[in-house]
KEKEKOL-170322 format. One record per residue (C-alpha): residue number from 1; residue in one letter; chain; x, y, z. Coordinates in Angstrom, 3 decimals, decimal comma, m for minus. Layout:
<nupas>
<NUM; A; A; <X; Y; Z>> ...
</nupas>
This chain:
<nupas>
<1; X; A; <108,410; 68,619; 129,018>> <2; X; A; <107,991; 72,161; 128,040>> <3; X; A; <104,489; 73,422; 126,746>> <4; X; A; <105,132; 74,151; 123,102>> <5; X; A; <104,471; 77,648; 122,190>> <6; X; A; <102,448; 79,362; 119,067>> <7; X; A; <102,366; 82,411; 117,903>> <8; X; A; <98,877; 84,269; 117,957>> <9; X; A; <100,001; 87,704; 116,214>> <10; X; A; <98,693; 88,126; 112,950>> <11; X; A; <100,765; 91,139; 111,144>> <12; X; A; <100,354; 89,875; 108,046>> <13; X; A; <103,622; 88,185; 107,502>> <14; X; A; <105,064; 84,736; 108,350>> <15; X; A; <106,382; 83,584; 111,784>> <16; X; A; <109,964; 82,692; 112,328>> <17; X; A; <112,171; 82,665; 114,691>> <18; X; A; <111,812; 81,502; 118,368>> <19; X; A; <108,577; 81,284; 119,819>> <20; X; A; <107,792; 82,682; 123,267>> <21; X; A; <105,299; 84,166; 125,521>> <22; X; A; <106,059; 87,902; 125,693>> <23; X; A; <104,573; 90,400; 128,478>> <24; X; A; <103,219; 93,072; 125,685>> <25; X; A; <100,590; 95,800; 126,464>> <26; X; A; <101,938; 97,006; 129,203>> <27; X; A; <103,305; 94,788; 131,120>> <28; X; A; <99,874; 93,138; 131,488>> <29; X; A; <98,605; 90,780; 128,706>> <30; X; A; <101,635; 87,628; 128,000>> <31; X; A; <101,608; 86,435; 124,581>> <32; X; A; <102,484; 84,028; 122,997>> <33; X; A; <104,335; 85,145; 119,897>> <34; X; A; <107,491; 84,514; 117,840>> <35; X; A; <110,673; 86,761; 117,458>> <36; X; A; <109,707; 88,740; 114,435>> <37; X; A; <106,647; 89,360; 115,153>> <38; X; A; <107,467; 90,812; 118,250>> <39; X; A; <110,279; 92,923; 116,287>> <40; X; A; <107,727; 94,228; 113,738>> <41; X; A; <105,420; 95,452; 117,129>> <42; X; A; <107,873; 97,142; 118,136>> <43; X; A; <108,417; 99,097; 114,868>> <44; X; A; <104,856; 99,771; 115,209>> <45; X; A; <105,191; 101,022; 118,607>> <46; X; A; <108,074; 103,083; 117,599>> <47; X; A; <106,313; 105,090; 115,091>> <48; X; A; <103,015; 105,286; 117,233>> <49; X; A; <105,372; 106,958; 119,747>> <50; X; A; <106,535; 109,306; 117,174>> <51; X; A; <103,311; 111,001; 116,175>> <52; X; A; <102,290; 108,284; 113,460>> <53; X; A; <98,794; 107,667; 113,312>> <54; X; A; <97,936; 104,208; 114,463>> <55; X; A; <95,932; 103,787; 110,892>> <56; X; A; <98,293; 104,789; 109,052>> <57; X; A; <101,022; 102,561; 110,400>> <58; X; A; <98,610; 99,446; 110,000>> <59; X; A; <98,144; 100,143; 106,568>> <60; X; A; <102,152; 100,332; 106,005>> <61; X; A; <103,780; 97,234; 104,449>> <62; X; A; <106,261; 95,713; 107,165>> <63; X; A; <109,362; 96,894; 105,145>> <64; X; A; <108,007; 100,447; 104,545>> <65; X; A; <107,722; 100,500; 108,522>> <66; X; A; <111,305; 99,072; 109,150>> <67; X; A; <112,711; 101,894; 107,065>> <68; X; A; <111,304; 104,410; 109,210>> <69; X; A; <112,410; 103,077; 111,725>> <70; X; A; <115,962; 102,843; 110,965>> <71; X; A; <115,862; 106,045; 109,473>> <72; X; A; <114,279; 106,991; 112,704>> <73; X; A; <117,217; 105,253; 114,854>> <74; X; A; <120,162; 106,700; 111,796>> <75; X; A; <118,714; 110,477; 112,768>> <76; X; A; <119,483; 109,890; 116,046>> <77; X; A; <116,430; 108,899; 118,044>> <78; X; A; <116,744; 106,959; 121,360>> <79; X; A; <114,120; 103,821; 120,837>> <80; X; A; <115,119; 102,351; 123,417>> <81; X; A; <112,344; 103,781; 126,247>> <82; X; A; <109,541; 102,483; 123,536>> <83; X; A; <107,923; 99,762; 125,694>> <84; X; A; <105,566; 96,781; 123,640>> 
</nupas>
């Protein structure tokens, strides 16, 4: 039987979605975590690459960070390379 997986990340919304254990930091620290949390890390991520204080992108609500993102992404700029 598989080992039932819960999510540890704490972004201040709800879980949901599928629940896995996700090699984050790195490559060196597996988490467990479910899929949107994982999604809104790698908003965070995203704008942390892009010159946003770390702060100030914790302070964000989690919609105010998705539209940067996409606006990010709708400008033109590769994501892809931004590693969790």
């Amino acid at each position: 039987m598989a080992e039932e997986v819960h999510c540890v990340w704490n972004m201040g919304t709800p879980c949901s979605g599928k629940r896995y254990k996700e090699l984050m930091f790195d490559k060196q620290l597996e988490i467990p975590i479910c899929e949107k949390h994982v999604e809104e890390h790698k908003e965070v991520m995203i704008l942390h690459a892009n010159a946003y204080d770390i702060e100030e992108i914790v302070d964000m609500d989690p919609e105010e960070r998705k539209r940067l993102v996409y606006t990010m992404v709708l400008a033109g700029l590769d994501v892809s390379g931004v590693s969790l």
